[in-house]
C-alpha positions in Angstrom: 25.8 -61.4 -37.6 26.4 -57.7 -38.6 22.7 -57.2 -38.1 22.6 -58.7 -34.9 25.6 -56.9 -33.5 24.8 -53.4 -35.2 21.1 -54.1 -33.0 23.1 -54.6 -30.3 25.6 -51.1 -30.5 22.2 -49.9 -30.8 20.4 -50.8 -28.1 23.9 -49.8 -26.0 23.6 -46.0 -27.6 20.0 -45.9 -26.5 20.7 -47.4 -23.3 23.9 -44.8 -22.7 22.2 -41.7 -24.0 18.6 -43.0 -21.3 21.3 -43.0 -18.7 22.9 -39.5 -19.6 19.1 -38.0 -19.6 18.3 -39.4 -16.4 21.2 -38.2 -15.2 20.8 -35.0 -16.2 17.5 -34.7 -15.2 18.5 -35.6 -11.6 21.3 -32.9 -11.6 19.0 -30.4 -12.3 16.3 -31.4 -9.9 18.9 -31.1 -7.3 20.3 -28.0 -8.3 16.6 -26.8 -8.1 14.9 -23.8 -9.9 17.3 -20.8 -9.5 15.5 -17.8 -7.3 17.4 -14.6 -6.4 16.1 -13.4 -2.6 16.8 -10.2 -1.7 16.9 -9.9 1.9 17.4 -7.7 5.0 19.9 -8.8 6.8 18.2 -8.4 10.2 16.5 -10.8 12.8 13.2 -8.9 10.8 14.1 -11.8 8.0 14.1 -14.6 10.7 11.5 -17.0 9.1 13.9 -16.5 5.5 17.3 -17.1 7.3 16.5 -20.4 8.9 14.6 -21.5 5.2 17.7 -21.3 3.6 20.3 -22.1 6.5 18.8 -24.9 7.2 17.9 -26.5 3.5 13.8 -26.0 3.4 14.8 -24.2 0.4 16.5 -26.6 -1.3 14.1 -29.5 -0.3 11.4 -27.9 -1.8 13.1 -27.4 -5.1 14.7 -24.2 -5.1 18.2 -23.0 -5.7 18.0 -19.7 -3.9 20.6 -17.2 -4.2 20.8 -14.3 -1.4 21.6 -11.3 -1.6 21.8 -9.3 1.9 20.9 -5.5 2.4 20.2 -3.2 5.0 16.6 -2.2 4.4 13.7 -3.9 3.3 13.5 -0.7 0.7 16.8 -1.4 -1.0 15.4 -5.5 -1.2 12.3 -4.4 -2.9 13.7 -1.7 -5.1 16.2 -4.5 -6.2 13.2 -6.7 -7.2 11.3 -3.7 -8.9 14.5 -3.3 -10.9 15.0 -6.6 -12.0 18.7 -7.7 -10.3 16.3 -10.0 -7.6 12.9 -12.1 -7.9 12.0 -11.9 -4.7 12.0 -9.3 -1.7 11.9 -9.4 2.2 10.5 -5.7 3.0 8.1 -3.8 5.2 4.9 -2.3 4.7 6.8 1.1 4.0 8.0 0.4 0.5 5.1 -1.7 -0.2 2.4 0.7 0.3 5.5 3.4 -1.6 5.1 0.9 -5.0 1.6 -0.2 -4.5 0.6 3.6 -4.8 3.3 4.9 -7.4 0.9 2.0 -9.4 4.2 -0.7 -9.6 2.6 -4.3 -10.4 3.8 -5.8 -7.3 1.9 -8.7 -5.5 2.1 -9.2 -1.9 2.5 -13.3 -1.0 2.7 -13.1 2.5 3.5 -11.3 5.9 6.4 -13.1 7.6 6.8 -11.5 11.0 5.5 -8.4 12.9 6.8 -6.7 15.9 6.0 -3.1 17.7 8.1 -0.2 17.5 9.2 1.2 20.8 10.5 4.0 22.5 13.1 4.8 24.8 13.3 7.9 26.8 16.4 9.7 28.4 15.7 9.2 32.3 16.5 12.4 32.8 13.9 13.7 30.4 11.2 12.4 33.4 8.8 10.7 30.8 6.9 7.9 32.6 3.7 8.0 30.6 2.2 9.4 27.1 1.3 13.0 28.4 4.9 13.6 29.3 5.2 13.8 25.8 4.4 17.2 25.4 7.5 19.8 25.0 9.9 16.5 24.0 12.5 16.1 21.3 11.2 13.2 19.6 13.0 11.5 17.6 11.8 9.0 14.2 13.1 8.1 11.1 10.9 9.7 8.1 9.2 7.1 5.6 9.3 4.5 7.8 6.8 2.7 10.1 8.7 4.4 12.7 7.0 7.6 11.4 3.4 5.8 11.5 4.2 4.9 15.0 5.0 8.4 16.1 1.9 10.1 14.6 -0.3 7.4 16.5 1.6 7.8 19.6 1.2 11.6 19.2 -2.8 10.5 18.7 -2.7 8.0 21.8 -1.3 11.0 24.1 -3.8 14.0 22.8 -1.1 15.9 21.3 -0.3 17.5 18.1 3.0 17.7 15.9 3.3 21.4 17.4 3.1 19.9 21.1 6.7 18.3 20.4 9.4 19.0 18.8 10.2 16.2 15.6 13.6 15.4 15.3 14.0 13.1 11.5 17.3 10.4 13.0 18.4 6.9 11.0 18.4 4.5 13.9 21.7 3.8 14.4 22.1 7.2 14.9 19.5 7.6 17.7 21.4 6.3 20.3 24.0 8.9 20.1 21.4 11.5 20.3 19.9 10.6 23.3 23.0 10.1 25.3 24.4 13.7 24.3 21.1 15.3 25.3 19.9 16.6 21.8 16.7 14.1 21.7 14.6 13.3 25.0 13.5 10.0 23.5 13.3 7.8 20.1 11.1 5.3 18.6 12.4 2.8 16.4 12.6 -0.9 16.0 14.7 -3.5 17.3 17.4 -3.7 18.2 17.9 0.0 18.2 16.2 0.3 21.5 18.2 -3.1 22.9 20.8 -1.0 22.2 20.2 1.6 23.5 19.2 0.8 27.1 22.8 -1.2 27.0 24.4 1.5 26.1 23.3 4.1 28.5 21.8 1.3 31.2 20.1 4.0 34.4 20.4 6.8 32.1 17.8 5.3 29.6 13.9 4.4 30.1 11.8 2.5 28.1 8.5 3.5 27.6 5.9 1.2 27.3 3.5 2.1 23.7 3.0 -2.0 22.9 -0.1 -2.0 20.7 0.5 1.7 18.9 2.1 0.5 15.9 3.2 -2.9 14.9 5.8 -3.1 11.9 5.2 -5.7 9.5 8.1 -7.9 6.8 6.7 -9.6 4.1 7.4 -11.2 1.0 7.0 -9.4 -2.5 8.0 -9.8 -6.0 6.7 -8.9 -9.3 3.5 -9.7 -10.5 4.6 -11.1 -14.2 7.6 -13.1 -12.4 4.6 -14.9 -10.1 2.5 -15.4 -13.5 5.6 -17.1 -15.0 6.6 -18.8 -11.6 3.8 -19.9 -10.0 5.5 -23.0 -8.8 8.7 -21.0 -7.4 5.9 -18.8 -5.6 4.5 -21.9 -4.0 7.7 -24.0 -3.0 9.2 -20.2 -1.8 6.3 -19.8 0.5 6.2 -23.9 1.6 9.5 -23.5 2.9 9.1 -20.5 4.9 5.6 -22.5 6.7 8.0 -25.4 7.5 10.8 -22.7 9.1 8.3 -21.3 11.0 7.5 -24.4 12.9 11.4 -25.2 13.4 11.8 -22.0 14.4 8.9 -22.3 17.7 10.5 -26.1 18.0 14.0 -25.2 18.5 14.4 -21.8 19.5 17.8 -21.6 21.1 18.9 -23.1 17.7 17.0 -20.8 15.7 18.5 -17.5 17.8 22.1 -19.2 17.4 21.5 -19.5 13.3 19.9 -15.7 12.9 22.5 -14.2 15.2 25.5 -15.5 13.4 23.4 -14.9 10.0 23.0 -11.2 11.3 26.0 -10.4 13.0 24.2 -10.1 15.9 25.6 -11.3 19.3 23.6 -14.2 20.4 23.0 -12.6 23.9 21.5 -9.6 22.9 19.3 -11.2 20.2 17.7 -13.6 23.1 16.6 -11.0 25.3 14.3 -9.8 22.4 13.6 -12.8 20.4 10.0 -12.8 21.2 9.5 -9.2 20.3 9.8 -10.8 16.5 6.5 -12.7 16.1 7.4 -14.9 13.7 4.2 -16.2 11.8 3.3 -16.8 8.0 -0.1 -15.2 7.6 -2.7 -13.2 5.0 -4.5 -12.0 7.8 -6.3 -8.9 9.1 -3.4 -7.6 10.9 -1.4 -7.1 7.6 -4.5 -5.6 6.5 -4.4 -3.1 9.4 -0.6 -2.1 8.9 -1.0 -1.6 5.0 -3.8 0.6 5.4 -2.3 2.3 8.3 0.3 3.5 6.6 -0.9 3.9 3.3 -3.8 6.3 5.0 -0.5 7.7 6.6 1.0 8.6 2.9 -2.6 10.5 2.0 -2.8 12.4 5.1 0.4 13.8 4.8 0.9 14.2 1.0 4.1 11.3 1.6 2.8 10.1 -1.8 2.9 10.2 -5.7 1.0 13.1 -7.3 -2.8 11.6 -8.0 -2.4 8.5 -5.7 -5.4 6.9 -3.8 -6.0 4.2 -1.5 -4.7 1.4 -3.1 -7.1 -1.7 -4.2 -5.4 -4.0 -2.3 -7.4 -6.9 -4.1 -5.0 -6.1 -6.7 -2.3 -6.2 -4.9 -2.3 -9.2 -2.3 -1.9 -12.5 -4.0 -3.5 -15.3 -1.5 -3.9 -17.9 -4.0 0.0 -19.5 -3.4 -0.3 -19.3 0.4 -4.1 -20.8 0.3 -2.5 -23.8 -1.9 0.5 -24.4 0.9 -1.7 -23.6 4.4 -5.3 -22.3 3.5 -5.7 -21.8 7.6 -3.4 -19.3 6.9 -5.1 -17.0 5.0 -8.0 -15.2 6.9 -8.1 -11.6 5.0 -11.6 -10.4 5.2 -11.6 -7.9 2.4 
């Protein structure tokens, strides 16, 4: 009788301590694996707003926590310090680490759009030759700096043709109103901005196809060779916010507006400037090389740097195993 009933506590125990295991297991699987994003708050982030506003994240696994900033440098100096895993950034910082020999791997680009320019009207600029004798301004480091030393290219001119004026972007706005610049290049939505603010006073002038500004996704080379799987899901549910995004676009304006603070009626008139697509592609290529080529020419770069080797670099192999049509890099 003892025997029997001590068999049968037993088989209870076992039974309790299954359940508790089981239970724990599914707790955790919904919690997901923990991933710290740092991320630009900007409509540049798009494709990584939506993923986690709208639960891809989660779905696939992850438990990401975000952490906003203002540029995509601060995002992937966070990640090259350790406080993030992950990092929405620009080709900028990327080619910045890649040369300073950082082991960061490239996953993905996320979105492109071109810089612009707007031009005082008064300044009587109505194509690239009217350039010359201008106060141009551009924001040092950045792609906006690529872009202007192209656009200088694209018009014949030289850096002693015009007169270089180094502005942040929220700053540029000011400057052309009060005279002191006669145009700026930049990216949205500085030049949104812009032509609300000053409306006749303000021209845009048309560059598309100069320069095109690239966000991607980067971490750390030993966090992806420990987290392969986080690499995967991460880039899985950025693929599957895409496609929401191009299926329900007034949505997807309303969710990055709120996200970014961003009046939904000035982010729709520019919503298609922000090519949202999740690509290894020749384009990145392009940009990466532009601008790293961009760092040699003008010594913007780390005593002894070269071209980087960007087979060391860009990572296809998570992308390939989510959408192999995806990845078309030809190097």
């Amino acid at each position: 009788m003892r025997s029997t009933l001590a068999r049968q506590t037993s088989r209870r125990t076992l039974l309790m301590l299954v359940g508790v295991t089981a239970l724990a297991d599914i707790t955790a699987a919904q919690a997901g694996e923990k991933v710290r994003l740092a991320q630009n708050q900007g409509p540049i982030s798009g494709v990584s707003i939506v993923a986690d506003r709208q639960g891809l994240f989660a779905k696939n696994g992850l438990d990401v926590e975000v952490s906003n900033f203002t540029t995509g440098k601060q995002c992937l100096d966070t990640v090259m310090g350790g406080a993030a895993d992950i990092a929405t950034t620009a080709e900028a910082p990327t080619t910045a680490a890649a040369m300073s020999g950082q082991k960061i791997a490239f996953l993905a680009r996320t979105e492109y759009s071109y810089i612009k320019m707007l031009t005082a009207a008064a300044a009587g600029i109505s194509k690239l030759g009217d350039l010359k004798g201008k106060r141009i301004a551009f924001t040092a480091g950045t792609g906006g700096e690529v872009y202007t030393m192209e656009l200088l290219k694209a018009a014949i001119l030289g850096k002693d043709d015009v007169t270089l004026v180094n502005l942040r972007p929220q700053d540029m706005v000011a400057a052309l109103s009060s005279g002191s610049i006669d145009a700026y290049g930049t990216w949205e939505p500085h030049i949104n901005n812009g032509i609300k603010a000053l409306g006749v006073k303000a021209r845009p002038l048309d560059t598309k196809g100069i320069y095109a500004e690239t966000f991607n996704i980067v971490m750390m080379q030993n966090y992806l060779q420990k987290n392969s799987a986080v690499a995967t899901s991460f880039l899985k549910s950025l693929v599957e916010a895409e496609a929401w995004i191009k299926a329900n676009r007034n949505e997807a304006i309303r969710i990055v507006s709120e996200f970014v603070k961003m009046p939904a009626e000035d982010l729709s008139p520019i919503w298609d400037d922000y090519v949202y697509e999740v690509a290894l592609d020749d384009k990145t290529l392009g940009v990466l090389n532009a601008h790293a080529g961009w760092r040699l020419a003008t010594g913007n770069h780390p005593p002894g740097a070269v071209m980087p080797d960007w087979h060391t670099v860009i990572f296809t192999a998570p992308l390939k195993s989510v959408a192999p049509d995806r990845v078309t890099l030809s190097f």
